[in-house]
C-alpha positions in Angstrom: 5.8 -143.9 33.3 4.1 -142.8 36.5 0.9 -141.2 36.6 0.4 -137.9 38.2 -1.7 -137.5 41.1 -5.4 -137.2 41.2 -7.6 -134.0 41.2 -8.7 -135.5 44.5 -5.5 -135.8 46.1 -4.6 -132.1 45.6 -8.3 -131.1 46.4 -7.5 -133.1 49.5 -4.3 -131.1 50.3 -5.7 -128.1 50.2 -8.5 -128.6 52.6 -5.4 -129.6 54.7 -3.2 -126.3 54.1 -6.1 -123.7 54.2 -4.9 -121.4 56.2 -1.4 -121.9 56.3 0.6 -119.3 55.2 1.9 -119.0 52.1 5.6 -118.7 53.0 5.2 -121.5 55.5 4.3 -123.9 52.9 7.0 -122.6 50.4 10.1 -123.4 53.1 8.2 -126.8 54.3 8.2 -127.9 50.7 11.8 -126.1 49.8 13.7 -125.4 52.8 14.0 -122.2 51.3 13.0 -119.0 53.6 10.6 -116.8 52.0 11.6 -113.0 53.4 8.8 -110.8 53.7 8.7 -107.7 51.7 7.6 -103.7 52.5 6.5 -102.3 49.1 7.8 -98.9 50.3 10.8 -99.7 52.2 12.0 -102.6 49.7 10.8 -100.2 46.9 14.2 -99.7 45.3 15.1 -103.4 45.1 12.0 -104.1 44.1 12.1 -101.5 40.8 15.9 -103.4 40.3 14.1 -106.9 40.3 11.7 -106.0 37.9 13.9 -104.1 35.3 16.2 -107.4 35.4 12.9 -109.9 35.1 11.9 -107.5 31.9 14.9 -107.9 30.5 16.0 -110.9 30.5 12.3 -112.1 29.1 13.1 -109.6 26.3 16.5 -111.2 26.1 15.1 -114.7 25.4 
């Protein structure tokens, strides 16, 4: 079985990504896009996405 990486190593990483946006680091690491979000513009999708998260943690 392998071992998992040291506390160092990750300390390490992170004095390397301070700084670097969030949703940078997220599509490096996924190739997935992260799409910003207005609170007030996205507000309506935003109320949809959290009714569907509540319920399907209720759900399970």
């Amino acid at each position: 079985m392998n071992e998992l990486p040291s506390k160092e190593f990750f300390a390490t990483i992170m004095k390397r990504i301070r700084g670097v946006p969030f949703s940078y680091v997220i599509e490096m690491t996924t190739g997935c896009k992260v799409i910003p979000i207005d609170e007030e513009r996205d507000k309506e999708v935003l109320d949809e996405i959290y009714e569907k998260a509540i319920s399907v943690v209720e759900d399970s």
